[in-house]
C-alpha positions in Angstrom: -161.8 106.0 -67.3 -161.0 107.9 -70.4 -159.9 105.6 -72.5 -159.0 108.2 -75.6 -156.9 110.2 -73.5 -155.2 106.9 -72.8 -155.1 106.2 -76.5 -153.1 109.3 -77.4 -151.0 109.9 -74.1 -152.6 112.1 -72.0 -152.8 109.9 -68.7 -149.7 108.1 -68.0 -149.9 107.2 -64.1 -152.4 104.3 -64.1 -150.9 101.7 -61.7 -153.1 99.4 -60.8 -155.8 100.6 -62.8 -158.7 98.2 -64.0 -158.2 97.8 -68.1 -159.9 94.3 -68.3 -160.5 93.8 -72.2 -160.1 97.9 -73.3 -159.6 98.3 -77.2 -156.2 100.1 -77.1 -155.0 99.3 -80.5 -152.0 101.9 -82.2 -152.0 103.3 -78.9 -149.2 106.1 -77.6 -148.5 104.7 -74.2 -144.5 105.4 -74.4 -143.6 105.8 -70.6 -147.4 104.5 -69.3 -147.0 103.5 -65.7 -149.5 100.4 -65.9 -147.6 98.7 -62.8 -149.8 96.1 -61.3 -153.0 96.7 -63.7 -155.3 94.1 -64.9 -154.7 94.2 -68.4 -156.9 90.9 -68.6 -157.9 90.0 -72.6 -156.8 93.6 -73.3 -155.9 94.5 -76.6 -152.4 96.3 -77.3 -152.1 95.4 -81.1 -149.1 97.9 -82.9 -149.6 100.0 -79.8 -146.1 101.4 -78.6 -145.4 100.8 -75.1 -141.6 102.3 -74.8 -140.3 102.9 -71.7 -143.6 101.6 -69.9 -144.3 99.6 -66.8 -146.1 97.1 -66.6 -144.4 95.3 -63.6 -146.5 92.6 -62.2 -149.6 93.6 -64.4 -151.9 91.0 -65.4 -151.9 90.5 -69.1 -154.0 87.1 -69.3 -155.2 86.5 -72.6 -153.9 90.5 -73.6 -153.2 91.1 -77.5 -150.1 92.2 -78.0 -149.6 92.1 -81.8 -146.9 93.8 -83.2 -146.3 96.3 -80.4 -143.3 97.7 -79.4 -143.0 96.3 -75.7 -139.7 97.4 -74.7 -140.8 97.7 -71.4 -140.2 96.5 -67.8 -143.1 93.6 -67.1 -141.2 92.2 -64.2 -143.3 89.6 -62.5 -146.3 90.3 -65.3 -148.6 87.3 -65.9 -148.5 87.3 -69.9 -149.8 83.6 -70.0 -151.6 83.2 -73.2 -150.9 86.4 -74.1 -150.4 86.8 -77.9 -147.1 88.7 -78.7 -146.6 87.4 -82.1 -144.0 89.8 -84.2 -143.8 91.7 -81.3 -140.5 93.7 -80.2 -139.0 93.0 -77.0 -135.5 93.7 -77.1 -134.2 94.6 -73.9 -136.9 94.5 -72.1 -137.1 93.5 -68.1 -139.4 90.0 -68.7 -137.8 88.3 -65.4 -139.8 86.4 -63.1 -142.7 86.6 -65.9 -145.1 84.0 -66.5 -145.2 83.4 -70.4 -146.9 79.8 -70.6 -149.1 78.8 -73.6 -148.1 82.5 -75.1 -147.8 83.1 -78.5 -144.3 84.3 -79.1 -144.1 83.9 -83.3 -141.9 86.0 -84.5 -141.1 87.9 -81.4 -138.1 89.1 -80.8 -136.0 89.0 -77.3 -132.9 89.9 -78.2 -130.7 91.3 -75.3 -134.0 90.6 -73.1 -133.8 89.9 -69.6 -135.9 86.4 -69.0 -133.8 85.0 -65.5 -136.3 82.8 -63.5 -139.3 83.3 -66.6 -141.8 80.6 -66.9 -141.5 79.5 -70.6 -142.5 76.1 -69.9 -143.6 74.2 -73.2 -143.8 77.7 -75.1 -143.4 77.6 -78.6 -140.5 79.4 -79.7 -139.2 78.2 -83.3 -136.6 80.8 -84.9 -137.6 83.2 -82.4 -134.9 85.5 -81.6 -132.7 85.1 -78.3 -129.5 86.6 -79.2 -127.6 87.6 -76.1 -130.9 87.2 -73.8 -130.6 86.3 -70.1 -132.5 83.1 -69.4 -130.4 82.1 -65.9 -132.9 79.9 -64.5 -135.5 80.2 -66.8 -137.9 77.2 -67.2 -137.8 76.2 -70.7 -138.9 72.7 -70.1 -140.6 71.2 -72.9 -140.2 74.5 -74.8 -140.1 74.4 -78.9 -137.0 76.5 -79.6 -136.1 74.6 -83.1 -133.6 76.8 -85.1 -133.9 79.3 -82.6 -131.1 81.8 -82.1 -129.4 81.6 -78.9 -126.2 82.7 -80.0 -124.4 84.4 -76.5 -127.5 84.0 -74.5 -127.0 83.4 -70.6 -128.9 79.7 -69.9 -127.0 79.5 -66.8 -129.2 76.8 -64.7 -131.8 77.0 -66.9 -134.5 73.7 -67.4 -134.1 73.2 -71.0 -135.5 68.9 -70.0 -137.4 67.7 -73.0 -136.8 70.8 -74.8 -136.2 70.6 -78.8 -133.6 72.8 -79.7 -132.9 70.7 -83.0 -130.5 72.9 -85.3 -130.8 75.8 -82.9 -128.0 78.3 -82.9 -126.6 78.0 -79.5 -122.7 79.6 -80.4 -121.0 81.7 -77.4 -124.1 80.9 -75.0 -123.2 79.9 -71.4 -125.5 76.4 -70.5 -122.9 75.9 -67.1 -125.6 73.9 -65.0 -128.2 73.9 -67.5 -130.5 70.9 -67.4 -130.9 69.2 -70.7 -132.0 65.5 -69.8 -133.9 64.3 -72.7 -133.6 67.3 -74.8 -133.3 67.2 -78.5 -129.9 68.9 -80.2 -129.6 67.4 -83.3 -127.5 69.4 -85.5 -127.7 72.5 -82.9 -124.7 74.4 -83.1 -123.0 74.4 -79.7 -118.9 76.1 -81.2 -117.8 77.9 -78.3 -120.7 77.1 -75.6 -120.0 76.5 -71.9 -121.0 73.2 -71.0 -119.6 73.3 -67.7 -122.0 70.9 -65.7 -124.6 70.6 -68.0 -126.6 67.7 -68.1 -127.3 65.7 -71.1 -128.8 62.7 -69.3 -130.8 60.9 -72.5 -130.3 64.1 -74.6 -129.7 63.5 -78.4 -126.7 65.0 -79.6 -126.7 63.7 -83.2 -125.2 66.4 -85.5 -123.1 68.3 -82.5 -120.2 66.6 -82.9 -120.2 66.5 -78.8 -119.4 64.2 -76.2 -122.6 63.6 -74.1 -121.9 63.8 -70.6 -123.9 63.3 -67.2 
């Protein structure tokens, strides 16, 4: 494999090609097609990756640092991949597996996470403005003052999750699970909390009836 003419753009059909821990740092791979690759442990740091695929690629372990992933990884394996300050706005994320990631200051906004594993990932402030996450498993997640404002959590496992002071105005939680999650001070104005559980949930601070 070339891996330069990779670097700078020159080979863009490599699905399923075999990248296992490649140096492709500040790499041009705008419109790559790395569908089903192993990408195992390698390292994307500030590359751009507009308009990629990388649906159901395996990006165990990959570095991701400050790239611009707005990209399909539908069905990728990203666990304990590190995405920190990365930029995934948009981007097709569902069905991924994103557990024990590292997802500081990464942005989702408008990014489509329905059925996601993000079980027990840390997500504090991250960004999740209008995101979909119907279904997602966010069990045991860390999403303290995260913004949520107008995301879709429709179904969602959100069980254990803290979400204290997180901004969670206009989002839809209808049939959410949030037994034993922590909300205190999360701002819920205008959610809908039709059939959402709250079984054990603190609601201190959100001026909210619990319900279960």
């Amino acid at each position: 494999m070339d891996i330069e003419a990779v670097r700078i753009g020159k080979l863009k059909q490599l699905a399923g090609v075999d990248l296992e821990d490649e140096d492709l740092t500040r790499a041009d791979l705008s419109g790559i097609n790395l569908a089903g690759a192993n990408l195992v442990g390698a390292d994307f740091s500030n590359a751009d990756l507009r308009g990629g695929r990388l649906d159901g690629a395996n990006l165990v372990g990959a570095k991701l640092i400050g790239s611009d992933l707005r990209a399909n990884f539908l069905g990728a394996n990203l666990m304990q991949a590190d995405l920190t300050e990365a930029d995934l706005r948009g981007s097709n994320l569902r069905g991924c597996n994103l557990m024990q990631a590292r997802l500081a200051r990464t942005t989702f906004a408008g990014a489509f996470l329905s059925g996601a594993n993000l079980m027990g990932v840390n997500l504090q402030g991250v960004d999740l403005r209008s995101a979909d996450l119907r279904g997602a498993n966010l069990s045991n997640a860390n999403l303290q003052g995260a913004n949520l404002n107008q995301a879709d959590l429709r179904g969602a496992n959100l069980s254990a999750a803290n979400l204290e002071e997180a901004d969670l105005r206009g989002s839809n939680l209808a049939g959410a699970d949030l037994t034993e999650a922590n909300l205190l001070c999360a701002d819920l104005e205008g959610t809908n909390l039709s059939g959402t559980s709250f079984s054990g949930a603190c609601l201190i601070g959100t001026a909210l009836t619990p319900t279960t």
